[in-house]
C-alpha positions, -999 to 999 in steps of 0.1 A, spaced: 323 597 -195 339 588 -229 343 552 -219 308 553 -211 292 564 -242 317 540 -260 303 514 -238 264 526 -245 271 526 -283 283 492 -283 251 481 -267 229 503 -291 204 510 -261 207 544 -256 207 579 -274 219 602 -250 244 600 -218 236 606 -184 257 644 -187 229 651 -214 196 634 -186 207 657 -160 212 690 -180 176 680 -199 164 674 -162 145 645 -174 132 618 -148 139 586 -167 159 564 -146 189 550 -157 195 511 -160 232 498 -158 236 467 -170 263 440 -163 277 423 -200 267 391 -186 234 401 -184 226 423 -215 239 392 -241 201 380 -230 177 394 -253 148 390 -226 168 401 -199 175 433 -225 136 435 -235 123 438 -196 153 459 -186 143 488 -213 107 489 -191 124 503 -164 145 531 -181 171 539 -204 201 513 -207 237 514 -203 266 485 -203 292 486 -172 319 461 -173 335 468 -143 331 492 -110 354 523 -123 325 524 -152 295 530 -127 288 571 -121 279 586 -89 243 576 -84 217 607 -87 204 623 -56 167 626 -46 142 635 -62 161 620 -86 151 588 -105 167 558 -86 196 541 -106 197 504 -111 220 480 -119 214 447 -132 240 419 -127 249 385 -116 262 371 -97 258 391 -62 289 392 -56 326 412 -68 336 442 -72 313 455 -92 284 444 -71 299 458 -38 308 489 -56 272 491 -68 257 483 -32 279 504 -14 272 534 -38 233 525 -29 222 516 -61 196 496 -66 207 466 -76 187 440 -91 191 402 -105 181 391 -142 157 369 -124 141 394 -103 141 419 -139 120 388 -157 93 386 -131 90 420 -124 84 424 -162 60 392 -162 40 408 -137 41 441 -150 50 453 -114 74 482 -104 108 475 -89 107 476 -56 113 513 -34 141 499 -4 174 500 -16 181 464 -8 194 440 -35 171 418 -45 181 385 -71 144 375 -74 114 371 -59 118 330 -48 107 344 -11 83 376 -19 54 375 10 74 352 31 83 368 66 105 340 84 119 336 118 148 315 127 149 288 162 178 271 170 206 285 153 237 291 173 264 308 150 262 342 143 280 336 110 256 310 99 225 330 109 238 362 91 245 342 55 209 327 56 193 363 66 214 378 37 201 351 10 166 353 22 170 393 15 181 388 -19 154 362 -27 126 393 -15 119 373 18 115 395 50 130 387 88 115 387 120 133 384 158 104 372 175 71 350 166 39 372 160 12 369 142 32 384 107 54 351 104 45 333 80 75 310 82 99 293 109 133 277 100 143 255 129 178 237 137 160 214 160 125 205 165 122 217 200 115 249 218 90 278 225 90 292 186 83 256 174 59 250 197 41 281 189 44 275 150 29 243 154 3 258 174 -8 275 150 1 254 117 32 279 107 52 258 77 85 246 100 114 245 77 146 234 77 179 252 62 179 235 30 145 251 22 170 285 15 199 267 1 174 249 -24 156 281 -32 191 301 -39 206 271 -58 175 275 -86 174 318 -80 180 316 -119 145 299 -125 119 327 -129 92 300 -118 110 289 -86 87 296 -54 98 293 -17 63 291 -7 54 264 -30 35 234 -20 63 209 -30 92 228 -20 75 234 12 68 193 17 102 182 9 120 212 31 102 205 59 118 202 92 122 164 102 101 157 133 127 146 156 156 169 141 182 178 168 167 150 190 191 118 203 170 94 218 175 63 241 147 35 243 142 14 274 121 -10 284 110 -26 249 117 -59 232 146 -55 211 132 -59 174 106 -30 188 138 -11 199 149 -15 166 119 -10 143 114 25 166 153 33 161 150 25 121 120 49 124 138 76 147 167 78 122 139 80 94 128 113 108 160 129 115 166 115 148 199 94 162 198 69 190 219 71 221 228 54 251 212 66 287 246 83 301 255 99 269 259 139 277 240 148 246 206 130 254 177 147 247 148 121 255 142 86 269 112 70 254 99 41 279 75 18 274 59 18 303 39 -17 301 69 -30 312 88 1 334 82 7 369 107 30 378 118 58 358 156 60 348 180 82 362 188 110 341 196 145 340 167 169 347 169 182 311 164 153 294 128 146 283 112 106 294 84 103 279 58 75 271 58 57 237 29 70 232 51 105 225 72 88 195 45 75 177 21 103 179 50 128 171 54 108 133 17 105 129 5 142 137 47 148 115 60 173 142 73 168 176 47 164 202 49 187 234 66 166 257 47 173 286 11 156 275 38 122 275 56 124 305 65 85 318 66 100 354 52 136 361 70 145 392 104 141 406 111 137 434 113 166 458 83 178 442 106 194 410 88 189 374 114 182 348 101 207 323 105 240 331 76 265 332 63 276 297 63 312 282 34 329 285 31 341 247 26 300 247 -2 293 267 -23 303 241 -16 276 220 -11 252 249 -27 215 241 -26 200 271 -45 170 287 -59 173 321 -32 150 334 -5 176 313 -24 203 331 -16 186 365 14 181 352 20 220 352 3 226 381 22 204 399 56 219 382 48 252 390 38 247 427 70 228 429 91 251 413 79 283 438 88 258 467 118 247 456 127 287 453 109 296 485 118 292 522 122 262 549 90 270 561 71 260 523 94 232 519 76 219 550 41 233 543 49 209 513 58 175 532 27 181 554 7 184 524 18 154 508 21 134 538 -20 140 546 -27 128 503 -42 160 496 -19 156 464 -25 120 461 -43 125 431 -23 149 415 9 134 416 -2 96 412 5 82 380 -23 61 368 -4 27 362 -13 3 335 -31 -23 358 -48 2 378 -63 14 340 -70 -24 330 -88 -25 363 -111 4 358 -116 -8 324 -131 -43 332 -153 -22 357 -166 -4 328 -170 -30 303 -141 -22 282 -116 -51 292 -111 -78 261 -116 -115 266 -87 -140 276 -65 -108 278 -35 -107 298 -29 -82 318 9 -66 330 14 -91 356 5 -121 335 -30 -130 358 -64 -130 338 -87 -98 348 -123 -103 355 -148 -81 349 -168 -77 376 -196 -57 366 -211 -84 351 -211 -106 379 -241 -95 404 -227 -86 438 -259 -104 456 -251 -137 437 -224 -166 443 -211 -180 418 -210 -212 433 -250 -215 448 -261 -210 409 -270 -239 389 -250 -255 360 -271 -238 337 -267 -206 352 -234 -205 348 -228 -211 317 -251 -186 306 -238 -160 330 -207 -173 308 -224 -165 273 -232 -135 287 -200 -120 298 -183 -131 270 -211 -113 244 -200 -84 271 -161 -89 265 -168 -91 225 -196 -60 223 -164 -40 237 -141 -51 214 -162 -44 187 -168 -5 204 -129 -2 211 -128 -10 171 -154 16 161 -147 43 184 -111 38 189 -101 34 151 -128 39 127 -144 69 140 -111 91 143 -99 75 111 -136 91 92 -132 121 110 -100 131 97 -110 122 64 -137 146 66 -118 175 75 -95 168 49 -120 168 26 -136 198 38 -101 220 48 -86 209 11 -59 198 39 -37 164 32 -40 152 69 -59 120 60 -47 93 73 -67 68 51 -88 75 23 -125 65 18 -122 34 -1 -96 20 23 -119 30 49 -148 12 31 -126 -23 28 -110 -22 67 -143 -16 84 -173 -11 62 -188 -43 71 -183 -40 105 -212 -16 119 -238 -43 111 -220 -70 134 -218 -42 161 -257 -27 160 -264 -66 161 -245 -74 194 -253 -44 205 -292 -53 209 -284 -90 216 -266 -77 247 -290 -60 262 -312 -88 262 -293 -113 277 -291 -83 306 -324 -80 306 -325 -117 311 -298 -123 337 -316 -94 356 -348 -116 356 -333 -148 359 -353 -185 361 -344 -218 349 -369 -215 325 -360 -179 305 -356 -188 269 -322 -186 259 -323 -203 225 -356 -179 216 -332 -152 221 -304 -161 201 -333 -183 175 -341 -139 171 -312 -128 157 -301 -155 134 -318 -138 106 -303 -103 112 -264 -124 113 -272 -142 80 -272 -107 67 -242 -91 87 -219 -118 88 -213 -127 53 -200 -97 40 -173 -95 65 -160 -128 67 -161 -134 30 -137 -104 22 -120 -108 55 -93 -116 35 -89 -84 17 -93 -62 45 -61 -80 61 -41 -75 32 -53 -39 25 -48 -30 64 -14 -45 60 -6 -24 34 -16 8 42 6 -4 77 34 -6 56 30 20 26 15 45 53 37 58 84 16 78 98 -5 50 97 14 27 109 21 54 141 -15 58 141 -20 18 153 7 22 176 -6 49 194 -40 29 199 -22 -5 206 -6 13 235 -38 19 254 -53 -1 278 -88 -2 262 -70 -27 229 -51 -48 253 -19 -44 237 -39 -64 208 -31 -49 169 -58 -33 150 -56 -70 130 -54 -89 160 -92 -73 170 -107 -77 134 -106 -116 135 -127 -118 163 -161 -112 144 -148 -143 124 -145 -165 156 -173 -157 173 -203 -176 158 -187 -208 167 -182 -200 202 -219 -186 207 -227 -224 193 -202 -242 216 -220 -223 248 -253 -227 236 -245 -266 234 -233 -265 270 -262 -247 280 -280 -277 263 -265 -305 279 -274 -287 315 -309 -275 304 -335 -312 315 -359 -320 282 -388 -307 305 -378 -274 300 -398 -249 276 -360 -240 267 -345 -275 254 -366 -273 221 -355 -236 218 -325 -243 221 -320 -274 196 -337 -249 173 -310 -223 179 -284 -247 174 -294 -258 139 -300 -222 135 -266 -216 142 -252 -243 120 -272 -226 95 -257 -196 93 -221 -209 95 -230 -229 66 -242 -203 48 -211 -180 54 -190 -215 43 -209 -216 8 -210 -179 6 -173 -174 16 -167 -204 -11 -184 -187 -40 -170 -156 -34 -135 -166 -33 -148 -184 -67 -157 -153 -82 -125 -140 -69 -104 -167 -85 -120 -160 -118 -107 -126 -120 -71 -143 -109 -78 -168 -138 -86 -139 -167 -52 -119 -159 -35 -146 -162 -48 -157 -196 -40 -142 -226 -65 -132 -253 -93 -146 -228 -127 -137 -242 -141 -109 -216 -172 -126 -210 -157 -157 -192 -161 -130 -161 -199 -129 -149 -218 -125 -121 -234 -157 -120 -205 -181 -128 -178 -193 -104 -147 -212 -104 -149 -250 -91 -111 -265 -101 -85 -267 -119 -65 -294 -137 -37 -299 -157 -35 -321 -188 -18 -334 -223 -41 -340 -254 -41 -369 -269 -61 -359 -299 -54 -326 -321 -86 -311 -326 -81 -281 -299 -41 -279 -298 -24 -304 -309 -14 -337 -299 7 -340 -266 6 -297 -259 1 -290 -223 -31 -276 -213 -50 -265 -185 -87 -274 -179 -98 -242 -162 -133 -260 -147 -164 -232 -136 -204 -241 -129 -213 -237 -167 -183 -237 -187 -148 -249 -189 -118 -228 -198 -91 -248 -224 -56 -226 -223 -27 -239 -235 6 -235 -205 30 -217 -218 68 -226 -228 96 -201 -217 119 -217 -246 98 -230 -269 62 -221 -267 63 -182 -270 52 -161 -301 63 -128 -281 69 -101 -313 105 -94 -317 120 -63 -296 135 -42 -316 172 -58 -322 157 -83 -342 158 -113 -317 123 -124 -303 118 -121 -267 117 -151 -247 85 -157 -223 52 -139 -218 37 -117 -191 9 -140 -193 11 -176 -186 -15 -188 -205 -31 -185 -239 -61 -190 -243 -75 -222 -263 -114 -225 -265 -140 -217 -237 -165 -251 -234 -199 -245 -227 -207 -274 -204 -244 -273 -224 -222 -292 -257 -200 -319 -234 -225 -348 -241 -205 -375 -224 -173 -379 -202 -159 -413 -209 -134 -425 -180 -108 -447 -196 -101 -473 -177 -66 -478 -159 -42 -497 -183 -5 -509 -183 1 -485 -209 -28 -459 -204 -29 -438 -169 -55 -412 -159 -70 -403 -192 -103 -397 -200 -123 -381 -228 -154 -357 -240 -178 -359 -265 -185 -326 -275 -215 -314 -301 -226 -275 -301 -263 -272 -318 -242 -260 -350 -227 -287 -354 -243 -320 -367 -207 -336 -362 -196 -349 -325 -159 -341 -315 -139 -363 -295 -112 -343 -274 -91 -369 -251 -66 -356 -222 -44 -376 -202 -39 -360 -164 -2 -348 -155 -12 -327 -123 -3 -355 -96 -23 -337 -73 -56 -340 -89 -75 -373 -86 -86 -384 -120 -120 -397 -105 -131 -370 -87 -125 -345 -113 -148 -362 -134 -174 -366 -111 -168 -322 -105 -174 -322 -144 -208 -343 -141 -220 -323 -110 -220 -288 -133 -232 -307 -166 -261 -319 -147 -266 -283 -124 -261 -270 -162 -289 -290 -180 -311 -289 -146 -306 -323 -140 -303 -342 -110 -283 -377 -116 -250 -367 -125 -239 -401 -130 -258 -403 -166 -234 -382 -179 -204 -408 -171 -190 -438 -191 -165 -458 -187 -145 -479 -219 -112 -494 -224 -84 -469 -242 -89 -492 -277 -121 -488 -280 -116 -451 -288 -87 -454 -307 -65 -440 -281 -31 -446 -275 -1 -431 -255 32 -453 -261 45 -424 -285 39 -397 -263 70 -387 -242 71 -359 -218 106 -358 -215 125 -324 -229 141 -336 -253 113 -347 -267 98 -314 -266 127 -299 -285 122 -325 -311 89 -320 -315 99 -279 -316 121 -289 -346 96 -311 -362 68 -284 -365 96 -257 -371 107 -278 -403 67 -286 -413 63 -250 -415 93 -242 -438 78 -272 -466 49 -256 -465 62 -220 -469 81 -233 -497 59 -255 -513 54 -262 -549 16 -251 -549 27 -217 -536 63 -214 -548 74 -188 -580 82 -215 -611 119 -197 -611 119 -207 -569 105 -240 -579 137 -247 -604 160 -236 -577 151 -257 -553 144 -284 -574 186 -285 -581 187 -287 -540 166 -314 -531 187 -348 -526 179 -368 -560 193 -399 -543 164 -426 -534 136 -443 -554 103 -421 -542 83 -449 -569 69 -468 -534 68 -440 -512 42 -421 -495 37 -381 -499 49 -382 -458 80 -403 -466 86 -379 -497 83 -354 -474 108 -367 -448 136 -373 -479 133 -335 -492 164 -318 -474 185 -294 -486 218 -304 -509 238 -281 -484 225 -304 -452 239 -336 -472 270 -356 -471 278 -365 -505 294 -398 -493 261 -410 -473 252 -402 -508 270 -421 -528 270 -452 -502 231 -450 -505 227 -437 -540 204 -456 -565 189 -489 -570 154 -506 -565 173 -523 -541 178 -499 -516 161 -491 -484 132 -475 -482 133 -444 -458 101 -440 -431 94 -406 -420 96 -398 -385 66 -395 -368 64 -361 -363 56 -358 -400 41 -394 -405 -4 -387 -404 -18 -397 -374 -47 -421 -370 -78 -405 -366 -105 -419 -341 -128 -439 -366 -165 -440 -367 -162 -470 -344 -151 -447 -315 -183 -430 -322 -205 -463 -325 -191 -473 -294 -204 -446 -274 -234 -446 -291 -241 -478 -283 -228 -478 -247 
């Protein structure tokens, strides 16, 4: 007891010892505290809540415990394990974790009344169940840790579990937790918890924790494909090992399932009874729905033979939550029947055979194949145009043809509208496959998710919106056109009106088909990516290419046939024409229809071609750096594009590379970045300037076509190719400009550029000859010439230099300089060299610094009239303006 009090003193949280509690019969409990644990002072602040504190440093330290009714002793340590924590167990104390002190204390709760040590409360509220385990030794170290964390254990599903942890996604339990939507975790959920049990704000049954610990959906499973093309089997294998899966081969012992695609198996493989062969159907709606489908719904061949089902019979606690089809329902029928005459006598076994042998069981035990489903899909309209089938043989559909007619009494005409109409048939399906098949299931789970707060979404709405908002239109449109052309082939005569009928609708597609094949496009590339960004997407499409209704056509395969539809309604129409005689009420309609026709497509055409203009022009903006905002606008468009060198230096300079961005009103001037030489990119950070831009262009000037008076086409010359020129005046300016270019984009004809430019000055200006706004002169009567322009690099490094040593006279010149500067540098510029005859440019070109000279040049050169004058290079030599006889030429032209 001495040690004790010594122990309490040095802690300074106590003022009596537990001799002294018991003979004052007070009820405070007594708090034992591990050193480790007291050096916290919040540890030390929430302990004090729960009684009166004492310091224990090892297991002799810890007194008998106090019996009932008796205050409960604690004691507060970590970690849970050594001496003094199995002393302190075994002595039933209630021992308690720092962590679990803090939240207790946060939550102003009491500890808790069982006796069981608890480290904190990671797993309060949790009550788990395990599936799968097999070692005792594991099973019992997981129990323990979800103990200590405040989590509670349960032998048998009920409706308390809250939680399963699985070894393998498979069996009864897992089936019944997905049932009902129990959380399916694997062991790394507890690990994970127990690794952060320090962190007061660590939750089991928190949302994130809960999404990354979740069981894979094929844990446990080993899987052999057969039957499928072999990048399939390996894009389904990449997937398989994705999800915690392994592949396998057929005979290895350890197989678990054999996924067959069954478009091209007859026969099921031979494998053990336990192993699972499903359809692929299985595999891909197990990663879309993330957890392992019940096996039995995708069974590749129901029954064995002999009548024994390869699953056995389920629980009963799981029929409950039982999802199966009617065909899985057979299925189990058939499994159980089988199963009580496999068990039974001689006699059943033959009641059995008889039954069979008379079909009574035909149709339970008959597996629909695929043809036999293609076949009762072109009897119901479903079957897609020029769509193979298994065999490789094109399927019919036969309701459309009428039983009571021949194909071959009807006339010409006849047939090729009983052709229209089969094929508006074959279309109107693929257009419902589309909608009901995709889009509808796709909305509907995006409603519930937005009405359950549930992420189960496979899309959201705006993806939605791109892949198939502009679909319904096209659909409701066919739908009606359909039913006439029924209505018509019902009451057939040479002279019913096709072309009226399709003459009808070619308003209603003006509207519907422009949306949709103008942004076709995008809804490709946003349907391949959400097929590659999404998985469960991606399983989703799968799942539907599978069935017979898509004709083992993709979800993109389908969406392009709205796009090639118009011109094959044209190309029937015009055989209809050349077999319908002029006497006929119908060959007028249907000329009429067929201009009609070309109508529309024409309108898509220009539609499709502004709206990829419009498009472009928001390409065009992100790509040009400090481009004014309002070059984007509703009513402009891009037309072309062209790249140039300017010959003059009133926008850039002479011989900088621009690009003419051309639209219907305006014209975008940007100068084409340099990697080396051309970028002003600020410095970053080290002191050195950052090479290149983000943005490839900078922007110039924007040109309203309105002030480009004339384009003058220069003609061809030995020494001038493709350049032309623009006479520019804005009504603020009394002054004309005169900007010249000479074409380096070998791809763009000079000629028909200019002729682009003259179309949208004219459409600008609302006039219609475009040619007024054309002229053609010879290169010197503008002033213009291109012998001293080199587009080699070395020249551009020269000319880099050049303007690089411009700037540095100017930044030191006289008129700016400090008269102390100006005496400096006036003892460094060369004195060698008469400047009596020399112009300010050749001045220019002789003031280098005394360090850059070499004294015997110097000497050899120095003084005299007699000596040579020195030119200035060009860079720095003035250039020749164009004249006012430039200007009086055009005038005068």
């Amino acid at each position: 007891m001495d040690e004790m009090s010594k122990g309490m003193s040095q802690a300074g949280s106590i003022s009596s010892t537990d001799k002294n509690q018991e003979n004052d019969g007070s009820t405070t409990p007594c708090v034992y505290v591990s050193e480790s644990c007291i050096e916290c002072e919040r540890v030390r602040a929430a302990c004090e809540r729960l009684g009166a504190l004492a310091t224990v440093r090892g297991p002799e330290s810890l007194p008998p415990p106090q019996q009932q009714p008796a205050p409960p002793s604690y004691l507060v340590t970590a970690p849970f394990e050594g001496e003094l924590f199995d002393a302190a167990h075994k002595a039933k104390y209630r021992v308690l974790g720092p962590t679990a002190v803090l939240q207790l204390a946060e939550r102003e709760e009491p500890p808790p009344a069982n006796a069981r040590p608890l480290y904190s409360l990671a797993m309060r509220g949790a009550v788990i169940c395990f599936s799968g385990f097999r070692k005792k030794d594991e099973l019992t170290y997981l129990i323990t840790l979800i103990h200590y964390m405040g989590g509670s254990i349960r032998k048998d599903m009920s409706s308390k579990v809250t939680h399963l942890i699985a070894a393998a996604a498979t069996g009864d339990k897992y089936r019944y937790a997905s049932g009902f939507g129990l959380p399916v975790q694997a062991r790394s959920w507890v690990d994970a918890c127990w690794e952060r049990r320090d962190d007061p704000a660590c939750l089991a049954t928190d949302d994130a924790m809960i999404k990354e610990h979740k069981l894979k959906v094929f844990a446990g499973a080993r899987v052999c494909f057969v039957g499928f093309p072999e990048d399939e089997t390996q894009h389904m294998a990449e997937v398989l090992a994705s999800n915690g899966g392994a592949t396998c081969a057929l005979d290895d012992a350890d197989c678990t399932h054999v996924v067959v695609d069954e478009h091209n198996t007859v026969v099921a493989p031979e494998c053990s009874l336990r192993v699972h062969v499903v359809k692929a159907e299985w595999f891909w709606a197990s990663v879309q729905n993330e957890e392992a489908q019940d096996e039995r719904e995708y069974l590749f061949k129901d029954v064995c033979k002999n009548g024994v089902s390869r699953m056995p019979n389920p629980p009963q606690y799981l029929e409950e939550v039982s999802r199966r089809s009617s065909v899985g329902g057979a299925c189990g029928a058939g499994a159980e029947e089988g199963a009580g005459a496999a068990g039974g006598t001689p006699a059943a076994l033959q009641r059995l055979r008889k039954r069979k042998l008379r079909g009574g069981d035909a149709t339970l035990y008959k597996r629909r194949s695929s043809v036999g489903d293609a076949v009762l899909l072109s009897l119901s309209g479903n079957l897609l145009d020029c769509t193979p089938s298994p065999d490789g043989k094109q399927l019919l559909e036969e309701s459309e043809v009428p039983d009571n007619v021949v194909r071959k009494l009807m006339s010409p005409r006849q047939q090729v509208f009983m052709e229209l109409l089969q094929t508006e048939s074959n279309y109107v399906g693929i257009l419902h496959t589309i909608v009901n098949m995709f889009k509808q299931p796709l909305e509907e789970m995006a409603e519930e998710d937005t009405s359950n707060g549930k992420n189960q979404a496979l899309l959201n709405n705006t993806e939605l919106k791109i892949i198939f908002g502009n679909l319904p239109p096209i659909y409701e449109l066919h739908q009606r056109m359909l039913e006439e052309l029924h209505y018509a082939q019902a009451h057939w005569s040479e002279e019913v009106s096709i072309g009226r009928l399709v003459l009808k609708y070619t308003p209603d597609m003006v509207k519907a088909y422009p949306p949709f094949v103008n942004f076709f496009e995008n809804t490709k590339e946003m349907l391949q990516q959400c097929d590659r960004e999404n998985p469960r997407f991606h399983a989703f499409l799968k799942i539907c290419q599978t069935k017979p209704e898509c004709g083992r056509q993709s979800l993109q395969e389908l969406l392009i046939r709205p796009v090639q539809r118009l011109p094959s309604i044209s190309l029937l129409l015009d055989d209809i024409l050349k077999h319908t005689h002029k006497s006929n009420p119908d060959h007028a309609a249907l000329v009429s229809a067929l201009a009609g026709l070309r109508e529309v497509m024409s309108h898509i055409n220009e539609d499709k071609r502004k709206t990829e203009g419009q498009l472009q022009m928001f390409d065009i903006y992100n790509d040009i750096d400090q481009c004014p905002a309002h070059l984007v606008s509703s009513h402009r468009s891009f037309v072309s594009r062209c790249e140039v060198v300017e010959l003059s230096k009133e926008l850039s300079g002479r011989g900088d590379h621009l690009v003419l961005f051309l639209f219907t009103d305006t014209m975008e001037v940007c100068k084409k970045r340099s990697k080396a030489f051309n970028s002003k990119s600020p410095t970053n950070g080290t002191g050195t300037m950052r090479i290149g831009s983000s943005k490839p262009y900078r922007h110039i000037s924007l040109m309203p076509l309105s002030t480009v008076k004339r384009v003058v086409d220069i003609r061809e010359a030995e020494d001038c190719h493709n350049v032309f020129a623009l006479m520019c005046r804005s009504n603020q300016e009394l002054k004309e400009k005169l900007y010249s270019f000479m074409i380096t984009d070998e791809t763009v004809d000079k000629s028909h550029f200019l002729r682009q430019l003259c179309r949208q000055m004219a459409n600008t200006v609302c006039k219609a000859d475009a040619d007024k706004f054309l002229a053609c002169l010879e290169s010197h009567q503008l002033d213009i010439d291109t012998s001293d322009l080199a587009l080699s690099t070395l020249s551009k490094v020269s000319k880099f230099a050049a303007r690089t040593r411009i700037k540095v006279g100017r930044a030191l010149s006289f008129n700016k300089t400090p008269s102390k500067l100006k005496r400096a540098m006036s003892s460094m510029i060369s004195p060698f060299g008469s400047t009596s005859n020399l112009t300010p440019a050749s001045q220019l070109a002789q003031m280098r610094l005394a360090s850059c000279n070499n004294i015997n040049e110097m000497g050899a050169s120095g003084g005299g009239e007699g000596g040579s004058v020195l030119v200035a290079p060009l860079s720095v030599q003035p250039t020749r303006k164009a004249g006012a006889g430039a200007a009086a030429a055009l005038r005068r032209f």
